[in-house]
C-alpha positions in Angstrom: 49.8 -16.0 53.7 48.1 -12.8 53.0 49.9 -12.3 49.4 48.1 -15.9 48.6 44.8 -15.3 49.9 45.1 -12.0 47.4 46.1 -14.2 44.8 43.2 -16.4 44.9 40.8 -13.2 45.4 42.0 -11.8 42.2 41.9 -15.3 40.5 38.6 -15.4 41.6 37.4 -11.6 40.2 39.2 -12.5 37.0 36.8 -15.5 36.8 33.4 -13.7 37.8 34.6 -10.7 35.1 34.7 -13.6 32.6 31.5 -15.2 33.4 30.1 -11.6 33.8 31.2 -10.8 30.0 30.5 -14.0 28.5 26.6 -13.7 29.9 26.7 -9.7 28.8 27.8 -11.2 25.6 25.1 -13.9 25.2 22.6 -11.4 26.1 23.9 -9.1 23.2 23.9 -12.0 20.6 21.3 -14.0 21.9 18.9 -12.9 24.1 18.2 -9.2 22.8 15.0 -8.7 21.6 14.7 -5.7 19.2 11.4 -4.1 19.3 10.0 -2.2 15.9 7.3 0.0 15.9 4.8 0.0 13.1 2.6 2.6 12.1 -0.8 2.3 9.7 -3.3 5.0 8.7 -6.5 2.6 7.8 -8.6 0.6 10.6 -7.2 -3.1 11.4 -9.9 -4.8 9.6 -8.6 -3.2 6.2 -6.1 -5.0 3.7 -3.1 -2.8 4.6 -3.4 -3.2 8.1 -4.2 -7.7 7.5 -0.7 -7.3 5.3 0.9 -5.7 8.1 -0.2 -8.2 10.6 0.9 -11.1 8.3 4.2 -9.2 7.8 5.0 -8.7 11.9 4.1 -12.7 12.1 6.5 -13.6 9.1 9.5 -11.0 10.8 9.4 -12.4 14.6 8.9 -16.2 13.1 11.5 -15.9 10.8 13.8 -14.0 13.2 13.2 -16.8 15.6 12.0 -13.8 17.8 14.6 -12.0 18.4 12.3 -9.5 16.5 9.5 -8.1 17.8 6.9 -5.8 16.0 4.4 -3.6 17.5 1.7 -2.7 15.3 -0.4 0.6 15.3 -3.3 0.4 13.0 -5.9 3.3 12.9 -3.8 6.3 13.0 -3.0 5.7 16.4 0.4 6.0 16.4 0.6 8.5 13.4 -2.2 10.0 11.0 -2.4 9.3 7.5 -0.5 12.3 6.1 2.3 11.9 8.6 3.8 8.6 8.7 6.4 8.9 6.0 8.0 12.0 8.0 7.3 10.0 11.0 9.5 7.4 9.9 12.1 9.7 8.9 12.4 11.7 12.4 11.8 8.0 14.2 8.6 8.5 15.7 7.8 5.2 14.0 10.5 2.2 12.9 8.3 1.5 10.6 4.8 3.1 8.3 2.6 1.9 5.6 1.4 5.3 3.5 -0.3 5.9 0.5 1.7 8.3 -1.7 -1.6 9.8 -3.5 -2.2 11.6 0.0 0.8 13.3 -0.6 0.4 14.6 -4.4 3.7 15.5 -5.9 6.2 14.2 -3.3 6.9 10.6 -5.2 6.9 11.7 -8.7 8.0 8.3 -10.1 5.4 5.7 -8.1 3.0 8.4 -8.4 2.6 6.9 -12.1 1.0 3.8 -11.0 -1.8 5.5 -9.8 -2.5 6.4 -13.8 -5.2 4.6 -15.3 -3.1 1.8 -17.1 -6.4 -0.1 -16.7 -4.6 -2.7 -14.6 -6.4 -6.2 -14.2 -5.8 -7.0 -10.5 -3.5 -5.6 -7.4 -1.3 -8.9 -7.7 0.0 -7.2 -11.4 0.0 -3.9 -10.4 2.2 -4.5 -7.4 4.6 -6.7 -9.3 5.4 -3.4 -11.7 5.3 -1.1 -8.7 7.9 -2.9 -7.0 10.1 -3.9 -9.8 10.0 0.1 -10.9 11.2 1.4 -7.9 13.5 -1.6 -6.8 15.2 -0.7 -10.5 15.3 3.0 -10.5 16.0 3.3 -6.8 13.9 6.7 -6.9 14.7 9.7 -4.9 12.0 10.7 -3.1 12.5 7.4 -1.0 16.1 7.9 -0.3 15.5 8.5 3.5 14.1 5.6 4.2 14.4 1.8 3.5 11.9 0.5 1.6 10.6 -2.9 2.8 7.3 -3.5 0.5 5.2 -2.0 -2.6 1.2 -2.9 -3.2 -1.4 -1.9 -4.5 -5.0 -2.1 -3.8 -7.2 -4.0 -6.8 -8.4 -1.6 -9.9 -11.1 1.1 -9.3 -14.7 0.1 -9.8 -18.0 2.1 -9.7 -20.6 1.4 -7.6 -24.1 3.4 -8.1 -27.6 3.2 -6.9 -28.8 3.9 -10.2 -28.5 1.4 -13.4 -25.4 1.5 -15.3 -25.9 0.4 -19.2 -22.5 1.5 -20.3 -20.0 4.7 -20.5 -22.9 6.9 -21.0 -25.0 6.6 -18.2 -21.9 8.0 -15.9 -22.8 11.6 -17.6 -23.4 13.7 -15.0 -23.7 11.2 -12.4 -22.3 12.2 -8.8 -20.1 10.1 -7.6 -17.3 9.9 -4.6 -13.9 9.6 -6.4 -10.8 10.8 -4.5 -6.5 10.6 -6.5 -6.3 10.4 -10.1 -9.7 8.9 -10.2 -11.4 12.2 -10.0 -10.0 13.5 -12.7 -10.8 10.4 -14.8 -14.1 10.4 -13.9 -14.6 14.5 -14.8 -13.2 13.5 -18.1 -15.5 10.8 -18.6 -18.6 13.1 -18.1 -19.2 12.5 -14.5 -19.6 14.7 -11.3 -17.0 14.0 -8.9 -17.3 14.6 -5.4 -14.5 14.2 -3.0 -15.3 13.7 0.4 -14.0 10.9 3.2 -14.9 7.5 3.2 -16.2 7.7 6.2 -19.0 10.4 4.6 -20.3 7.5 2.1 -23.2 5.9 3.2 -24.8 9.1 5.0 -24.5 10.8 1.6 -25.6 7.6 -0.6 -28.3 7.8 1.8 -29.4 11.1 1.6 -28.7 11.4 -2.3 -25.9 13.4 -2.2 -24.0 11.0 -4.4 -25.3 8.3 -6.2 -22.4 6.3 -5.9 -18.8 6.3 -5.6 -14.9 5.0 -7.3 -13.1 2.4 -5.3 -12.0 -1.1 -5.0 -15.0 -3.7 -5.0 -13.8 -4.9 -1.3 -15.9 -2.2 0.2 -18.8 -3.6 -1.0 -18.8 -5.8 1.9 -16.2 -3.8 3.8 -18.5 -1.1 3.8 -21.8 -2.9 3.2 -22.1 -0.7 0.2 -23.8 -3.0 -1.8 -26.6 -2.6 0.3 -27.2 1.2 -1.0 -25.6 0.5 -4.8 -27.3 -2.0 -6.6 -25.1 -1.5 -9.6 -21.2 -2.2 -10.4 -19.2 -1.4 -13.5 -16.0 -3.0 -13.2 -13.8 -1.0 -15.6 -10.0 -0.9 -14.0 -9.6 2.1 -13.2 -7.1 3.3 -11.1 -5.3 1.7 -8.2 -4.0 3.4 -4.6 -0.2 2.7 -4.7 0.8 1.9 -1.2 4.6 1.6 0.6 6.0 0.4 3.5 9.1 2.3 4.9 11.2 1.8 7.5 13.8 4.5 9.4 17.1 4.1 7.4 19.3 4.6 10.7 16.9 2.1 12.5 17.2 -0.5 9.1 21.0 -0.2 9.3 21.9 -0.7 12.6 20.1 -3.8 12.6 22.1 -6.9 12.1 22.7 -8.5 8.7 21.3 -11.9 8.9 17.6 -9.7 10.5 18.4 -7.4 7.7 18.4 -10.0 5.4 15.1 -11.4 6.4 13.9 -7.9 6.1 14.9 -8.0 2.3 13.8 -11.3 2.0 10.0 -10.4 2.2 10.0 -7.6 -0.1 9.1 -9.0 -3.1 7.0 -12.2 -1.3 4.9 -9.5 0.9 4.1 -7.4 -2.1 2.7 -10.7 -4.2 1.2 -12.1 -1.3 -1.0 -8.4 -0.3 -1.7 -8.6 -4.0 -3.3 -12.0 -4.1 -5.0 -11.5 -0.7 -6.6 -8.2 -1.7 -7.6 -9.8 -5.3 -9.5 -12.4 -3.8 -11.1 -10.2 -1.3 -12.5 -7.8 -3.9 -13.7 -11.1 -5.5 -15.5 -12.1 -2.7 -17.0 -9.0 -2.1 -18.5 -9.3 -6.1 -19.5 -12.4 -5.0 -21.2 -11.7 -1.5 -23.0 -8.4 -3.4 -24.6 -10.8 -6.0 -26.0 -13.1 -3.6 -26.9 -11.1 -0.8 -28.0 -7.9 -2.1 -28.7 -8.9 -5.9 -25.9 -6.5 -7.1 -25.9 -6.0 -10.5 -21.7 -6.4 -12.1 -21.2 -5.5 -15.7 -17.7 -4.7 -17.5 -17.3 -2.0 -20.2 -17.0 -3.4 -23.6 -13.7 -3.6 -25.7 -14.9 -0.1 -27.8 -15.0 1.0 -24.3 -11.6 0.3 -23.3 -10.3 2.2 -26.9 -12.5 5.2 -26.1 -11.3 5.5 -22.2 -8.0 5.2 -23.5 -8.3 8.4 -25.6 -10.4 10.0 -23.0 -7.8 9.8 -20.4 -4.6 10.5 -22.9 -4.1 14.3 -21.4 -3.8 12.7 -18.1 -0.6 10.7 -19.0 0.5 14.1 -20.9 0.2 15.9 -17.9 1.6 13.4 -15.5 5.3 13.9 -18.0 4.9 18.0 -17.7 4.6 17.8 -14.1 7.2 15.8 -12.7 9.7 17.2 -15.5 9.8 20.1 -13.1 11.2 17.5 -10.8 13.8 16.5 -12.6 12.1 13.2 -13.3 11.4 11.6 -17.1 7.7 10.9 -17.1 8.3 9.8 -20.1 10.5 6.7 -19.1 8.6 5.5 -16.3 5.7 5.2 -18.3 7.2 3.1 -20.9 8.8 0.9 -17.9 5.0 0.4 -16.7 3.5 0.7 -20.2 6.0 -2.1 -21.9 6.2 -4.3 -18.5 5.2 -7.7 -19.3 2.8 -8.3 -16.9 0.4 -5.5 -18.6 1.2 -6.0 -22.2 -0.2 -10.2 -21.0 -3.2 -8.5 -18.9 -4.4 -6.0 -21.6 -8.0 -5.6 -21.6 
């Protein structure tokens, strides 16, 4: 009697062990959530932190939710200057950076931030991404790269009229990157200082205007202080978001693969958002505050061209150092068929 009543007691354990690992394993293939961190430098209302919001909503939908992504916009998670590392040593799953802020570390997607005179973000992401997805470069080779973009061609804004290449001699004017180096060449007196520090220094006349894309006009309400625009593409922020290689590969392969999936898609989607922000922006400056928008003519174009030649020359001595061949990335952007259609 007691040898069956053990019999049917271990029949029994053997059955709640079963159920025990069949609901362990539906938990593990089913009902895990896995939960991604996401850090961003800019505040929330800012391009890069709206593509990083459409980005978590495209993951969890097309994961069916079994991703989750928390978003930290604002440097709240990590400043601007640290959220590659960050990624690296895991205090984030995921950052968006700019690599200008770090001048020198990405010697090949440092290029795009050259003035190629690029007509829109949409183009200029489309060669970012297809230069580094091709060359596999190694200053990203500790982390995953999930998406490239770009923020829309430089613009100057100024309080003061702007009747062509001239009227920038001398003329101070908030430029940050590459850009302030363009703009010395061109004659003009750059002044870096934070974005934050614009308006209180248009205000006071400590510039007269600034470099940047034309969605801060509204952004910023800039075009309440500059009356005056001179679109004449000059150069872009190159932005990328990374993710913790250890982090990317332990995921699974079907979450990986929608991972993948968006890395081209996100980078022309940010591109066309952004585009038609900054033309918005034009727009709302025109109407509301009767900005002034004027382009540089075509002799223009030839003579910036020349004027910012050492740059390019410079750009190849430096990251030779690097073991890098300027001179082959610039032909990939240079000869890319997207600019040679877009050439102004």
């Amino acid at each position: 009697m007691k040898s069956k009543k053990a019999m049917v007691l271990l029949a029994l354990l053997g059955v709640l062990v079963l159920v025990a690992v069949g609901c362990g394993r539906r938990g593990r293939d089913q009902g895990e959530v896995i939960v991604l961190s996401y850090a961003n430098f800019p505040p929330n209302s800012t391009f890069p932190c709206v593509q990083m919001e459409r980005w978590k909503t495209e993951v969890e939908k097309r994961t069916g939710g079994r991703v989750q992504i928390k978003t930290y916009p604002g440097g709240t998670l990590l400043g601007a200057k640290d959220i590659f590392d960050g990624v690296v040593a895991g205090a984030a799953d995921i950052g968006n950076f700019a690599m200008s802020y770090q001048p020198g570390r990405f010697p090949v997607s440092e290029a795009l931030d050259l003035p190629h005179f690029f007509p829109d973000a949409q183009t200029a992401g489309k060669i970012l991404s297809d230069l580094v997805s091709s060359t596999s470069p190694a200053e990203f080779a500790e982390v995953k790269v999930l998406s490239l973009f770009t923020c829309p061609p430089g613009v100057v804004m100024s309080s003061q009229p702007l009747s062509g290449l001239e009227s920038l001699k001398g003329m101070a004017l908030r430029s940050s990157g590459t850009v302030l180096e363009a703009m010395r060449l061109l004659g003009a007196a750059p002044v870096a200082m934070p974005q934050s520090d614009v308006p209180d220094a248009l205000q006071k006349g400590v510039v007269k205007g600034l470099v940047s894309s034309a969605e801060v006009l509204k952004d910023m309400n800039y075009a309440a202080y500059c009356g005056h625009v001179m679109a004449m593409r000059l150069p872009v922020t190159s932005f990328a978001v990374v993710m913790n290689k250890a982090r990317y590969d332990a995921l699974p392969e079907d979450i990986q693969a929608v991972l993948d999936g968006l890395f081209a898609e996100q980078s022309a989607w940010t591109g066309d958002y952004v585009d038609q922000h900054a033309e918005e922006a034009l727009a709302w400056a025109r109407t509301t505050h009767n900005v002034e928008v004027t382009e540089p003519a075509a002799a223009d174009f030839d003579r910036l061209r020349e004027l910012f030649a050492p740059l390019f020359d410079d750009y190849v001595q430096r990251v030779q150092a690097k073991g890098v061949d300027g001179r082959k990335v610039l032909d990939f952007i240079q000869s890319h068929p997207a600019l040679r259609r877009a050439a102004p």
